[in-house]
Every structure is written in structure tokens, then in C-alpha cells.
C-alpha positions in Angstrom: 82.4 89.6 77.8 80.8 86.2 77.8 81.8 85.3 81.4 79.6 88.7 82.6 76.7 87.2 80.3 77.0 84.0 82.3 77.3 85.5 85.4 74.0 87.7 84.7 72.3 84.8 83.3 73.1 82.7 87.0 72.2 85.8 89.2 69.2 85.8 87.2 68.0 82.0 87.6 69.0 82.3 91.5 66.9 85.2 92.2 64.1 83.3 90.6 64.5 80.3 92.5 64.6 82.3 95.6 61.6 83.8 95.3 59.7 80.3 94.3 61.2 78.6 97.3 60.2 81.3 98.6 56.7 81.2 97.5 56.5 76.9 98.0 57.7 75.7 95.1 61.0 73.6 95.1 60.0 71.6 91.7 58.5 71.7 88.5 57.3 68.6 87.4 59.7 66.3 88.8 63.1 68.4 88.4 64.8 70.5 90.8 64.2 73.7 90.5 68.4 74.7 89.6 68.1 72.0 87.0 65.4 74.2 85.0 66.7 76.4 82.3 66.4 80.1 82.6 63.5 80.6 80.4 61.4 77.8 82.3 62.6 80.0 85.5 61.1 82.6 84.2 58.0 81.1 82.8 57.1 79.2 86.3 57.8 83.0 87.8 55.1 84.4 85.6 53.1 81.8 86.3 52.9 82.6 89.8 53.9 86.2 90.9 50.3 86.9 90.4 49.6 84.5 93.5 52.0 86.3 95.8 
């Protein structure tokens, strides 16, 4: 059971970070955007769906 949560939780962050390198952005503040947690993934996605 836990290794389908982390596998969930990583398909999750990489379809975030697709669509922000897909939309520009390749940092926040000065960390690479697969160093972020999930939750700031999903915060800096909020932030900016509205734009695209």
C-alpha cells in the first residue's frame, strides 16, 4: 500500500512540473522545480493556471 501512495504522490508532482515548464517556469525562488514538495507544486500550480 504505501509504495502505490508514493507512486501517486510522484505522478502527481511530475504532472505539475510539466505543465509549469510548460507554462515558463523552471524555479521557484531559487530551487529547482523537482526539489519542491508536493504541496508547494501544487500551490505554484494554483497560482498560475489562471494565466494559461
Amino acid at each position: 500500500m504505501p509504495n502505490r501512495l508514493r507512486l501517486a504522490i510522484e505522478q502527481r508532482k511530475n504532472f505539475l512540473i510539466t505543465c509549469l515548464i510548460e507554462w515558463g517556469i523552471y524555479k521557484k525562488e531559487d530551487k529547482q522545480l523537482y526539489k519542491l514538495t508536493l504541496s508547494e507544486l501544487e500551490a505554484e500550480y494554483q497560482l498560475n493556471k489562471s494565466d494559461h
